[in-house]
N, C-alpha and C positions, 0 to 999 in steps of 0.2 A: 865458129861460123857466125854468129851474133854479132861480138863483136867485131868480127870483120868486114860484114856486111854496113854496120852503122858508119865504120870507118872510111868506107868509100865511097858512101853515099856524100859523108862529109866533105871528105876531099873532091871527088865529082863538084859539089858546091861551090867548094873554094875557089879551086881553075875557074869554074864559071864566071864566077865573080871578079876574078883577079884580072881573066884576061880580054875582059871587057873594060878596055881602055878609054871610055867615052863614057862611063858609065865612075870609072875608077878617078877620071880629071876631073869630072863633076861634081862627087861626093864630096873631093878633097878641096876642090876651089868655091864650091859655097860658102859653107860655113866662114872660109874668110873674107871674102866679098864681102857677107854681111856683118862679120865683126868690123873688117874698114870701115863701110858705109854706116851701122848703127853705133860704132865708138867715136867716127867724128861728129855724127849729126847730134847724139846725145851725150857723148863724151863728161860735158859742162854741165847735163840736168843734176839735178838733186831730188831723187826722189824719196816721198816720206819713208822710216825707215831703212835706209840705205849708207848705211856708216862705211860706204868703199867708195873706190874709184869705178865711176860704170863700167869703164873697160875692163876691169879687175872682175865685175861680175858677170860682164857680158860672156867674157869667154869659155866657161862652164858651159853654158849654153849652147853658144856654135859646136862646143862638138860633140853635145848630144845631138844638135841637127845632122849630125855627120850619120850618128846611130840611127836617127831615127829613118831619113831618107834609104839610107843602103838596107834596115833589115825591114822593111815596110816592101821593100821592091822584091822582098824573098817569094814574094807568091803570084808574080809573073815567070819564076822558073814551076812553078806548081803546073799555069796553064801549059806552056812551054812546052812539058813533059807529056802532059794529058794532050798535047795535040799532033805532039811528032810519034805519040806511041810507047815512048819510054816509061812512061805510069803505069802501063799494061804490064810492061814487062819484070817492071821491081814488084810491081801488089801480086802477083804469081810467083814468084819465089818465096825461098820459105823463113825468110825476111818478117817479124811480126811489124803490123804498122807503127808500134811505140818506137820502134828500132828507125824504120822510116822515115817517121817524125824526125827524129832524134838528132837523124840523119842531119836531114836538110836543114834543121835547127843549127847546129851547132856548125856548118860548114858556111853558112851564110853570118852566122855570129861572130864568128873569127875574123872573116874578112871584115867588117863592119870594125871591129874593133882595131885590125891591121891601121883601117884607114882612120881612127878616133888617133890612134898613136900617132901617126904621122902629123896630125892636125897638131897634137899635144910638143912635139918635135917644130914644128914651125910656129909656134907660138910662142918659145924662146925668143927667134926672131921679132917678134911684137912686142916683146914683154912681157909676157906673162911669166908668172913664178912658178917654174916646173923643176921640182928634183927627184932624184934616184928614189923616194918613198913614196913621194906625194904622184908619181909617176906609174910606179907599181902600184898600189892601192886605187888608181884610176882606171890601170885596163881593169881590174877584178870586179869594180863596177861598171866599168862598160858593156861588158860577156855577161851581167847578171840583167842589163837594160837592155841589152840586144835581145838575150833571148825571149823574151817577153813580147818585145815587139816582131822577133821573127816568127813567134809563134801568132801573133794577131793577124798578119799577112796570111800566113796559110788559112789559115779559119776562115778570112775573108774570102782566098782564091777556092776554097775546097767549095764555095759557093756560086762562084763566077764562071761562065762557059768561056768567056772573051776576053782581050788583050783590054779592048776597049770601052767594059764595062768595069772590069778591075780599073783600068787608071782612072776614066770619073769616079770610082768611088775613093778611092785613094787620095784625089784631089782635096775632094769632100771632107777626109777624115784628116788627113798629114796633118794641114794647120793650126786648124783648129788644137789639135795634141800639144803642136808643138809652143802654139801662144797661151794654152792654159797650163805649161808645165814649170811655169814662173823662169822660163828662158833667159827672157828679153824684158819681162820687168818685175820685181817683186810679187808674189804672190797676195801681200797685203793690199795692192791697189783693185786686184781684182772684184767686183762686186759678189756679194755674200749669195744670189742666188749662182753663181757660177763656179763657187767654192765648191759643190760634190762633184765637177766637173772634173777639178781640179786631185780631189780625194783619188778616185777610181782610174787617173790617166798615169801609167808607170812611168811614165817620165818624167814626171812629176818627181818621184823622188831619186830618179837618176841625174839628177838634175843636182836637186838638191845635194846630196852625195858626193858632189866633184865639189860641186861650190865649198862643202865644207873642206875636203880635202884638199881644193887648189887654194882655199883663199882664208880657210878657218871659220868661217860665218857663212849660216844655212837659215832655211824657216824648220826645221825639224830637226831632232841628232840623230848624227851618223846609225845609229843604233835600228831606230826608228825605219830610217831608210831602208836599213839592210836586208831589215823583217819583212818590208815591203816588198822591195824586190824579189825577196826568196819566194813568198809569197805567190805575186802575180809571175813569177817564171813557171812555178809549179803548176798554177791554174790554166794558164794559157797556153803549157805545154801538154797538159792532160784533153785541154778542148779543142786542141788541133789534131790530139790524136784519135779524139773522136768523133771531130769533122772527118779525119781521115777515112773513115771507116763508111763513110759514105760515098766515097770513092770505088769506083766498080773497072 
């Protein structure tokens, strides 16, 4: 019954996510937009410590943007819920809220990484160096980066009454994550009071993580990363479940 319950909270997620087609063109046609627009306009820089081609290292990056936008939007299905009734109705079953969590974590992660894969699939088309390993070992880090970041949405919505107060803070918060997780330009440029920024933002090293795997050169090793991820999934999965619990 456990795990039956977690299972179709997740899938509930997924459908959600999946067939919300304006929400599914967006995720997928950002991050190239901005690889186009920042691989021509920068294409040519040279920046200090950067032994690649920028497009080579840009693209790491867009498709954590893929991640971070889709599992960041996971806690507008929170208010969603909380306002058509459906939150009443799972936190009264005998459903524990880790399960809940768990739920919603993992069904909003899949789909994030559904749509990291396709980015990873049309980047072939760009050029980028994508195969059968370097491919697999990418979603494994993207489902470790999602959940982290799915679980920070909840936490944020388990806070939020409104559609409206959730997206200015999301506003507030997305960017900021996503230009201090050394995306879009080496982490070494960043000035040294905005390096704990940098420490504490998980994207940061999912980030890092693809780059080593799509392109073999990172600010960190793979290793490092990994401990991170596992890390802030764990903590971020624990504090949403005890946001959750403040949920009535």
């Amino acid at each position: 019954m456990t795990f039956r319950a977690l299972r179709t909270i997740a899938l509930r997620e997924l459908k959600v996510n999946l067939r919300n087609k304006a929400n599914l063109v967006s995720s997928i046609s950002r991050p190239i937009i901005w690889y186009l627009i920042f691989g021509s306009g920068f294409g040519a820089a040279r920046f200090a410590g950067l032994n690649m081609d920028y497009r080579e290292f840009l693209f790491p990056g867009v498709v954590a943007m893929s991640l971070l936008f889709t599992s960041m939007r996971s806690g507008i299905s929170v208010i969603w819920d909380r306002e058509f009734g459906f939150m009443k109705e799972i936190l009264v079953s005998p459903s524990s809220r880790l399960n809940i969590t768990a739920g919603k974590i993992a069904g909003t992660a899949v789909s994030a990484v559904l749509e990291g894969a396709i980015i990873l699939v049309l980047g072939l088309l760009l050029g980028a160096h994508v195969n059968t390993i370097s491919f697999t070992l990418s979603l494994a880090i993207m489902f470790l980066t999602s959940i982290s970041l799915v679980s920070i949405g909840l936490i944020i919505s388990s806070f939020m009454r409104s559609f409206e107060g959730f997206q200015t803070l999301m506003t507030f918060l997305v960017m900021p994550m996503f230009f201090l997780s050394g995306a879009i330009f080496p982490l070494g440029q960043i000035p040294s009071w905005m390096k704990p920024l940098t420490t504490v933002n998980p994207l940061t090293y999912g980030v890092d993580a693809l780059r080593i795997i799509l392109t073999g050169a990172g600010h960190n090793n793979l290793l490092t990363d990994l401990a991170a991820l596992i890390t802030a999934a764990t903590l971020t999965t624990l504090a949403g479940t005890r946001a959750f619990k403040t949920e009535e």
